[in-house]
C-alpha positions as CSV (number, residue, x, y, z in Angstrom):
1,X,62.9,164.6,182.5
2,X,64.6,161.1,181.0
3,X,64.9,160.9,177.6
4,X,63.8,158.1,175.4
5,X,65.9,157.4,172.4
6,X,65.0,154.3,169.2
7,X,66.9,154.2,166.5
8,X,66.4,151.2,164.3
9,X,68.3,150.7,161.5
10,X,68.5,148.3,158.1
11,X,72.3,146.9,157.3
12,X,73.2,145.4,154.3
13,X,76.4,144.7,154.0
14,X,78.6,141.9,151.2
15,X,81.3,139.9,151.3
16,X,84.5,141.2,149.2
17,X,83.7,140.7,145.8
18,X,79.9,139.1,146.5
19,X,82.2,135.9,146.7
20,X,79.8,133.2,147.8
21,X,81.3,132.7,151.5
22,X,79.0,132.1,153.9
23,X,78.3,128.5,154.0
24,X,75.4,126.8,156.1
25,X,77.8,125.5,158.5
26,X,79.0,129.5,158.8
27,X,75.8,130.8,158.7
28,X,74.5,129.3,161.8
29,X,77.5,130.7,164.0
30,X,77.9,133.6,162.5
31,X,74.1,135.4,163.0
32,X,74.3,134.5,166.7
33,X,77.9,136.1,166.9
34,X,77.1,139.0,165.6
35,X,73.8,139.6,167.8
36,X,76.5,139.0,170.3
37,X,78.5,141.6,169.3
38,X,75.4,143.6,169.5
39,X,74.6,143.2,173.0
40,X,78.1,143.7,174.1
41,X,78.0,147.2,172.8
42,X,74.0,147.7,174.0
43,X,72.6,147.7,170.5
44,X,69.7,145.3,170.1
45,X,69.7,142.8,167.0
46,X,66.4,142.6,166.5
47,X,66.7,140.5,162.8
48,X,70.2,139.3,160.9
49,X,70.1,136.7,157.9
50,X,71.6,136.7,154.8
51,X,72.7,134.6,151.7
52,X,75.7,133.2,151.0
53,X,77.2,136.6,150.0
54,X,75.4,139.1,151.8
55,X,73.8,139.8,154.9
56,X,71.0,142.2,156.5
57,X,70.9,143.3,160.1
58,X,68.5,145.1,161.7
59,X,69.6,146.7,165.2
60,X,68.4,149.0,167.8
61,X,71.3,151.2,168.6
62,X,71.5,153.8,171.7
63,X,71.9,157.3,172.0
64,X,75.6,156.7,172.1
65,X,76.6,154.5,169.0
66,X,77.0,156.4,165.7
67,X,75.4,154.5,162.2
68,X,79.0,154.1,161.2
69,X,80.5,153.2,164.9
70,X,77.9,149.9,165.2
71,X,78.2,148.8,161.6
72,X,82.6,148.8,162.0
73,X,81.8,146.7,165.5
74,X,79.6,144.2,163.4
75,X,81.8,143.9,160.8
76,X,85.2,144.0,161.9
77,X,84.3,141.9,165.1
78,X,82.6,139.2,162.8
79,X,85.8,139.7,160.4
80,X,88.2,138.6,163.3
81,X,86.0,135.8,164.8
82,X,86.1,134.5,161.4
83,X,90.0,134.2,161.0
84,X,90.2,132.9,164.8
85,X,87.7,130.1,164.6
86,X,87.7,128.8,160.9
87,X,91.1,128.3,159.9
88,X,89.6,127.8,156.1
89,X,88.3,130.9,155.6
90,X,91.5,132.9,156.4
91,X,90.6,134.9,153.0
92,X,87.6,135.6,154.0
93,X,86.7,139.7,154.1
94,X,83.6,141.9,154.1
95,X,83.3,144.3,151.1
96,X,84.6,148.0,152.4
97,X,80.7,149.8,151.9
98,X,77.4,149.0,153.4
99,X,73.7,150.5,153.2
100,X,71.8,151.5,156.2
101,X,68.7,152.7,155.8
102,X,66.7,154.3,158.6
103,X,63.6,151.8,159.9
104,X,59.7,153.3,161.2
105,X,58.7,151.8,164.1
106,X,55.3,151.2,162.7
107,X,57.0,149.3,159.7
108,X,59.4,147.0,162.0
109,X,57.4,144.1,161.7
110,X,57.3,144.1,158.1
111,X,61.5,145.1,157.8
112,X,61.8,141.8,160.0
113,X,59.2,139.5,158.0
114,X,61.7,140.9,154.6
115,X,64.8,139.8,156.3
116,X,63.9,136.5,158.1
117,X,62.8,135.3,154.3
């Protein structure tokens, strides 16, 4: 018998301080990184936006990837891409905690319609 595993879960997760960060400019290469950090590590993103000092993600994460492992990836992936790629934010840090909050299946479409807005 195969097994069948979905785990969706609801990040939210702040820059250091709630310092207003993430600019427009940031914004729009920085959700599509972090999907891609996703897929490397077969999670599925299935929502990420944010403000300029927070931001909610809501993957899909395999049988093999831990609430705590996938959150470290996001951040500390999206941390590092940060420093390489905009010199200007070389201050730039995500606060140490996060929430993650377990998602229904039934209630993903309304989890997704909270985040995109």
């Amino acid at each position: 018998m195969s097994s069948y595993i979905r785990i969706y879960i609801h990040y939210v997760f702040s820059t250091k301080n709630r310092e207003p960060l993430i600019t427009p400019e940031l914004e729009n290469c920085l959700w599509p990184y972090m999907i891609g950090i996703a897929q490397k590590n077969n999670m599925e993103a299935i929502a990420v936006n944010g403000t300029e000092d927070h931001v909610h993600i809501l993957l899909s994460l395999p049988s093999t990837i831990t609430i705590s492992q996938a959150i470290k990836l996001i951040k500390g992936g999206s941390s590092h891409w940060i420093h390489q790629t905009f010199p200007d934010f070389q201050n730039f840090a995500w606060q140490i905690g996060y929430g993650a909050f377990s998602v229904n299946h039934s209630n993903l479409k309304q989890v997704v319609t909270y985040i995109n807005n």
